[in-house]
C-alpha positions in Angstrom: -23.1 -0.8 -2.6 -20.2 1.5 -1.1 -19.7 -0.7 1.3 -19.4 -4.0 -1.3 -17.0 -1.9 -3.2 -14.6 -1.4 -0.6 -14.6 -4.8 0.4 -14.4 -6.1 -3.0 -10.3 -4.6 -2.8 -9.3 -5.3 0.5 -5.7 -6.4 0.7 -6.8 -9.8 2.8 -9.0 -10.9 0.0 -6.8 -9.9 -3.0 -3.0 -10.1 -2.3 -2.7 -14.2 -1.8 -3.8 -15.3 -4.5 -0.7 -13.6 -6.6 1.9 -13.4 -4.7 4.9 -15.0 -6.2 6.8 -18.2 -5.8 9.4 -18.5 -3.3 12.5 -17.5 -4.5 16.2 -19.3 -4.0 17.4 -16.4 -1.8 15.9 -13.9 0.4 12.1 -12.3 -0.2 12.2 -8.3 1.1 9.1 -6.6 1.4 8.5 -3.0 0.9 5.5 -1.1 -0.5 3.9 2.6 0.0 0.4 3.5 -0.7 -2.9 4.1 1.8 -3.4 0.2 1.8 0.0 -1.0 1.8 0.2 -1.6 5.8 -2.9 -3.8 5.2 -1.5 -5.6 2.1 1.9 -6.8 4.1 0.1 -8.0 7.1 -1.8 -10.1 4.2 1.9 -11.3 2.7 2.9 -12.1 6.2 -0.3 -13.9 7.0 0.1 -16.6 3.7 4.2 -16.4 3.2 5.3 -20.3 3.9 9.2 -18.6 4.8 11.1 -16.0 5.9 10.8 -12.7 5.0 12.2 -9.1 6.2 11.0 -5.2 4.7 9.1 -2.4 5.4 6.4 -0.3 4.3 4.7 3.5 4.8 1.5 4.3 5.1 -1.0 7.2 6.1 -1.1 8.5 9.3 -3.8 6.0 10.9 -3.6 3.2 8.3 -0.9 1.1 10.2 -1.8 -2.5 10.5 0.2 -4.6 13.1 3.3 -6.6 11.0 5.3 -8.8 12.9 8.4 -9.2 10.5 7.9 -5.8 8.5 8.4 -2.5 10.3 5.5 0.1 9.1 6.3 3.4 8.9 3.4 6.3 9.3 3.9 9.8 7.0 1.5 12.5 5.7 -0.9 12.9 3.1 -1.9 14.6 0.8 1.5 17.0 1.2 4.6 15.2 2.4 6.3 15.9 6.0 9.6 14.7 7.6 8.3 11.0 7.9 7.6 11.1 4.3 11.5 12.0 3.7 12.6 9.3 6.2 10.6 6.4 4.8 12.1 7.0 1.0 15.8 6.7 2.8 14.7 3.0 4.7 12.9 1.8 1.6 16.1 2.4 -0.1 18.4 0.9 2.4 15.7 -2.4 2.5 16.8 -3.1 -0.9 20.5 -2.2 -0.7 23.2 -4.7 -1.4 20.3 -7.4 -2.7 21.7 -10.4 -5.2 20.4 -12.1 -8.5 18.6 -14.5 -6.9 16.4 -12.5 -4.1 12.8 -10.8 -4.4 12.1 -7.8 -3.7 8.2 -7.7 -3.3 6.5 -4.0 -3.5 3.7 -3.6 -2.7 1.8 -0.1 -4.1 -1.8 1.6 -3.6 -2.5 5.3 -3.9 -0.9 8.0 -2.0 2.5 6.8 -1.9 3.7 9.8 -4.0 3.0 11.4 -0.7 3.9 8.7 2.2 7.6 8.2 0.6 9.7 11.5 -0.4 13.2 11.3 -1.7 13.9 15.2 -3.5 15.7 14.8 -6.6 19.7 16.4 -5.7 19.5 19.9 -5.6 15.6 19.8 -3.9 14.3 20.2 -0.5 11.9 18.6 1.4 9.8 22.3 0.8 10.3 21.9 -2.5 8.2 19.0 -3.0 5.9 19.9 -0.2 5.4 23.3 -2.4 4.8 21.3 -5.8 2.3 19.1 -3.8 0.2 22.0 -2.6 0.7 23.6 -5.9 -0.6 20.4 -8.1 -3.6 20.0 -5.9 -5.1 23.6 -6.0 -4.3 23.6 -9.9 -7.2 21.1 -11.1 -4.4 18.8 -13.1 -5.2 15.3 -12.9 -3.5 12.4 -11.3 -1.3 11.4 -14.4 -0.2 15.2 -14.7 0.7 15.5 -11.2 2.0 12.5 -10.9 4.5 12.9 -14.0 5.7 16.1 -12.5 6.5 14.4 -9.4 8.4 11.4 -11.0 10.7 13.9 -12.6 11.6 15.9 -9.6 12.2 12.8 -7.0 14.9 10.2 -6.6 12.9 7.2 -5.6 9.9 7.2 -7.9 9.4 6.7 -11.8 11.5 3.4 -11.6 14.1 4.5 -9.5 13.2 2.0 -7.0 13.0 -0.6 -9.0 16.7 0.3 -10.2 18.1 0.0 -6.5 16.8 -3.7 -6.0 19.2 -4.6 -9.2 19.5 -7.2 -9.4 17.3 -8.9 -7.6 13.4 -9.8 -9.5 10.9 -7.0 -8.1 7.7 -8.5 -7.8 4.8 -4.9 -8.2 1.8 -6.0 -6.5 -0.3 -2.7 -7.4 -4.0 -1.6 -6.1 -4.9 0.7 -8.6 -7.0 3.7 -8.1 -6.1 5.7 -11.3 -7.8 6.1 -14.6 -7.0 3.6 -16.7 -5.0 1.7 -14.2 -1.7 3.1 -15.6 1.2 1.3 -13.5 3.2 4.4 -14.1 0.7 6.9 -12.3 0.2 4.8 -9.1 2.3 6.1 -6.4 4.1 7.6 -9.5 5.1 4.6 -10.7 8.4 3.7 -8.4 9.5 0.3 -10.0 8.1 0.6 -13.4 9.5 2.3 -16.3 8.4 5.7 -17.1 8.2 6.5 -20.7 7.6 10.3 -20.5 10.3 13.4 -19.8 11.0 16.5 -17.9 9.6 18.4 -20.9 6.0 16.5 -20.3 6.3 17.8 -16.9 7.8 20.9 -17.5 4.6 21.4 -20.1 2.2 20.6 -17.5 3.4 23.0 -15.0 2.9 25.7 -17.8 -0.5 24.7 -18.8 -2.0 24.6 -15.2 0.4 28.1 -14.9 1.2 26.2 -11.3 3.7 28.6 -9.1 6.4 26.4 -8.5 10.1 27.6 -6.7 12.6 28.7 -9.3 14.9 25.5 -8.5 12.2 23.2 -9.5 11.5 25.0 -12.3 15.6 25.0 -13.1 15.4 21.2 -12.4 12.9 20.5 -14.7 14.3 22.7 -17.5 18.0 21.5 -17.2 16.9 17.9 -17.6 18.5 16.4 -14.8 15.4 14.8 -13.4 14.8 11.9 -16.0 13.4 8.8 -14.9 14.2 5.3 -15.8 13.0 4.6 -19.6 11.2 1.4 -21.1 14.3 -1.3 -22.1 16.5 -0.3 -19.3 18.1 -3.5 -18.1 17.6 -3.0 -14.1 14.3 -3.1 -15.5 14.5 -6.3 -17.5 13.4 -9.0 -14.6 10.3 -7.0 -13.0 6.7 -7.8 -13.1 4.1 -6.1 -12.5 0.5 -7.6 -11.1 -2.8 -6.2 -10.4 -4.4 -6.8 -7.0 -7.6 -4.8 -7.3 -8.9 -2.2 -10.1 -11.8 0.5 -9.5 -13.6 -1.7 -12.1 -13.7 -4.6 -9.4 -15.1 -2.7 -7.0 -18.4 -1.3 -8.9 -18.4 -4.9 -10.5 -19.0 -5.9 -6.5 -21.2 -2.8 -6.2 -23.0 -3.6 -9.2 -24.3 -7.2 -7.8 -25.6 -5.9 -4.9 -28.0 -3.6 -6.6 -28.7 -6.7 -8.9 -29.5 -8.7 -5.8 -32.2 -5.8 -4.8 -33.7 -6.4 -8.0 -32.8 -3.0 -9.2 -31.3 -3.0 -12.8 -27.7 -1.3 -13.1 -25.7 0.2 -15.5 -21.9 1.2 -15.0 -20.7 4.5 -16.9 -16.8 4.4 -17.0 -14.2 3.0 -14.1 -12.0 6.1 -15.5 -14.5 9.3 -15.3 -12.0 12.2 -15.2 -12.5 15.9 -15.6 -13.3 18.7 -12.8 -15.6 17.3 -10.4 -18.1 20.6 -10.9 -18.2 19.7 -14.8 -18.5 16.2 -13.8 -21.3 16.5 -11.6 -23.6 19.0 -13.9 -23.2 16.0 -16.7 -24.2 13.3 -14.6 -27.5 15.2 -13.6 -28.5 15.9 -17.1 -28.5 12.2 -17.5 -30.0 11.4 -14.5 -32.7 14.1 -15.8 -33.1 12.2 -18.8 -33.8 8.8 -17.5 -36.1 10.6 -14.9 -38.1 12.2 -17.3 -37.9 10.5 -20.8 -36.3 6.7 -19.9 -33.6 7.4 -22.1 -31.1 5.7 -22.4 -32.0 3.3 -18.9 -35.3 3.2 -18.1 -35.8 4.2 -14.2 -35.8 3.0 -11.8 -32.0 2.3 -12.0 -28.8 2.8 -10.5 -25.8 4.9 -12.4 -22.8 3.8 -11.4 -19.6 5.4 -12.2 -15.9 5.7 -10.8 -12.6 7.5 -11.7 -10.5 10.8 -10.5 -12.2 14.1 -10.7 -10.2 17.1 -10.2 -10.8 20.3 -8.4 -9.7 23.9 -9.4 -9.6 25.6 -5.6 -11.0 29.1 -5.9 -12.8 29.4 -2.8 -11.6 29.4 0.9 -14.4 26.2 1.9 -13.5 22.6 3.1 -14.2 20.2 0.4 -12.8 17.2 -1.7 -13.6 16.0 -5.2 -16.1 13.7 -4.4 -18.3 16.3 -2.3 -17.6 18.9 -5.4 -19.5 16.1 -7.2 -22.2 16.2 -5.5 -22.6 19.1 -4.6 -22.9 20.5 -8.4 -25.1 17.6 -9.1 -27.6 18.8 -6.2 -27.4 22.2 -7.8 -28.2 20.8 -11.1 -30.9 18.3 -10.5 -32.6 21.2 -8.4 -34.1 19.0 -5.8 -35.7 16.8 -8.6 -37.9 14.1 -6.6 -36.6 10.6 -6.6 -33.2 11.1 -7.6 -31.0 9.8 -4.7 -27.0 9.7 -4.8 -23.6 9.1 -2.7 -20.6 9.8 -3.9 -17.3 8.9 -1.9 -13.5 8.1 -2.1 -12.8 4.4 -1.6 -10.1 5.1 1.3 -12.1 7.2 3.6 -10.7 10.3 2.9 -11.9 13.1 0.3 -9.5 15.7 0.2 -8.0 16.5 3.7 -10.9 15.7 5.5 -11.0 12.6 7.3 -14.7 12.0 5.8 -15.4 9.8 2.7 -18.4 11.4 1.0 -21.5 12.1 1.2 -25.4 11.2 0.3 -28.1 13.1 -1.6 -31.6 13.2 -1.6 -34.2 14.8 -3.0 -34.9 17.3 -0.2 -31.0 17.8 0.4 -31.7 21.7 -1.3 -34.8 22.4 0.7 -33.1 21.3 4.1 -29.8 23.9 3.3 -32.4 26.6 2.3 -34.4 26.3 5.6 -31.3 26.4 7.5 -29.7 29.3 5.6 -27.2 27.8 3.6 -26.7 28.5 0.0 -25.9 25.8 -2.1 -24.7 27.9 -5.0 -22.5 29.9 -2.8 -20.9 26.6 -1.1 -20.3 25.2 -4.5 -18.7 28.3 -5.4 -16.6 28.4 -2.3 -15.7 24.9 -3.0 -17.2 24.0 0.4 -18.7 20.5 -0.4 -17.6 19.3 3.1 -19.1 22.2 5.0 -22.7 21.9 2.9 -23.2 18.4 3.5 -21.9 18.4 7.6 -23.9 21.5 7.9 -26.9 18.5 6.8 -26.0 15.5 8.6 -25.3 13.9 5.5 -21.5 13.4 5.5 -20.1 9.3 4.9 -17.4 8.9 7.7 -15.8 5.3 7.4 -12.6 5.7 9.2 -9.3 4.3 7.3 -10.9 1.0 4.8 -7.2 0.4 4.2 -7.8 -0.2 0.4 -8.1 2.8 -2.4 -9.8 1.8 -6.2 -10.9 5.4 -6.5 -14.0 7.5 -6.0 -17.4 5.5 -5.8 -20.5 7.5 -7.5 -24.0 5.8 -7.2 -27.2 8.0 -8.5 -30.3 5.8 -8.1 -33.5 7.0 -10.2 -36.7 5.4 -8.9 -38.9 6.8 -11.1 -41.1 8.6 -9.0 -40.2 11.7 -10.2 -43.2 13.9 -9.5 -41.5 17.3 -9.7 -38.6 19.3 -7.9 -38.3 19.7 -4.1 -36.4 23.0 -4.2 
């Protein structure tokens, strides 16, 4: 099922079919994102003319282009590259006319791959507000407004610097919702919140950013391009692949095993620990009373968890996940799950996920590992190596989110731990 959801959004499959008609004048390419390397070798491969541009991608997700350069920067906290790949995105789209097309394409991360610090901001500066927002258990539409106020490429900017040319959005959604605004923090769409959104985000999550960033926000200066702007007025924005896609796609394959199915919520936010002692107690429920599925059956769920960091462990949303739900189902027999970020990374880690069974408890007990005590250290990655049980795909070159399976099979004789 993992595996049918990641192939369900891959750029080869999705990106032809909408990519837009030919224009008059010239067609540029550019894009950022964990999949957008993969998604202009799929323009190139099925564009009938010319075409020029260039893209930035994670470190490891370049694809071979022949007519668009592919830049590599970092992720999840922006470096040099990063910097460097905002300035020749911007000078791709310089000097365009009325009747050109600029073509971006978008997927998660870019708010990382492509930097351009607001005047008055630092490359450190945004590398500090990156770290910050990811220890501080905000979600993906909080961070990413922060970082659309504080950047002069993202919330529309972009967009503004191919007027006038038409800009074509080809996005790959992996947020909640699928808000244009939040993927890659929205770089050619319009951005209808302020600095004072961001400003009051910073303060709720009490996130310990440098005094200039906190003076840019305050002062203003960092608003972003607002709905009815007329730079604006030409753009369109179309969907490649949604989260919902992919547990559609993982959904038949469970139907094909004759297993009956039932899909949660494409937009499951909410800290992963929280997340992850819910999904137990209705896994519980089916287990023991058939309510509201009657087992066996397959939960299937997606969306962004966050985590609060307050330990010193290796981990990443998805292995908070399911780590708490291991603690929470206490080894209850015939409850299996996987849970697993859709680009091959959770967190820093080059690993996607993992898998739980009903023994996973008893096999960290016997080898002296403390499940409670890795939860609390917010060492998901370390518990489930320690196991064996770690997901490693390598880059999928697509992102639609965090995967979450829980299969109940209704042999549920007891608890294991």
């Amino acid at each position: 099922m993992f595996e049918a959801a990641i192939a369900a959004a891959q750029p080869a499959l999705r990106v032809p079919p909408l990519l837009p008609t030919p224009p008059s004048g010239r067609l540029v390419v550019i894009g950022a994102g964990k999949a957008s390397a993969a998604m202009a070798k799929a323009v190139e491969d099925h564009w009938p003319g010319e075409l020029s541009g260039v893209v930035v991608t994670r470190y490891g997700y370049a694809v071979p282009c022949k007519r668009i350069e592919v830049i590599e920067s970092a992720h999840p906290v922006p470096d040099a590259a990063s910097e460097r790949a905002s300035q020749r995105l911007l000078e791709a789209v310089s000097g365009l006319r009325e009747d050109d097309v600029v073509l971006c394409l978008i997927s998660g991360g870019g708010s990382s791959l492509m930097v351009a610090p607001l005047p008055g901001l630092t490359l450190e500066d945004k590398q500090a507000v990156n770290r910050a927002l990811l220890k501080s258990g905000a979600s993906i539409g909080e961070m990413n407004c922060v970082r659309r106020h504080l950047s002069a490429i993202k919330g529309g900017r972009l967009a503004a610097a191919c007027h006038p040319a038409k800009v074509v959005t080809l996005l790959l959604s992996y947020v909640p919702g699928d808000r244009a605004m939040d993927i890659a923090s929205g770089p050619t769409v319009a951005d209808p919140t302020t600095c004072a959104d961001a400003l009051a985000i910073v303060e709720r999550y009490k996130a310990d950013l440098p005094s200039n960033v906190m003076d840019a926000l305050r002062s203003g200066r960092g608003e972003s391009i607002k709905p009815g702007d007329p730079r604006l007025a030409r753009n369109e924005v179309r969907f490649i692949a949604t989260p919902q896609i992919a547990l559609e796609a993982a959904a038949a394959v469970a139907r094909e095993a004759s297993v009956p199915v039932h899909v949660l919520g494409d937009s499951i936010e909410g800290e992963a620990l929280d997340v992850g002692k819910t999904m137990a107690g209705i896994a519980l429920q089916v287990a023991h009373r058939g309510q509201p599925f009657a087992p066996p059956c397959i939960l299937l769920s997606g969306g962004e968890t966050t985590v609060t960091v307050r330990g010193q462990g290796c981990g990443g949303r998805n292995v908070e996940f399911l780590l708490s739900l291991a603690v929470a189902l206490d080894g209850c027999d015939g409850i299996h799950a996987l849970a697993g970020d859709t680009d091959g990374v959770d967190g820093v880690e080059e690993i996607a996920g993992a898998y739980l069974a009903p023994d996973t408890l008893v096999r960290a007990w016997r080898q002296g590992t403390n499940p409670k005590r890795s939860l609390a250290d917010n060492d998901g990655h370390g518990f489930f190596q320690s196991l064996g049980d770690s997901i490693v795909t390598g880059p999928t070159l697509t992102n639609v989110n965090d995967f979450r399976a829980i299969y109940i099979t209704g042999k549920t004789g007891g608890t294991n731990a």
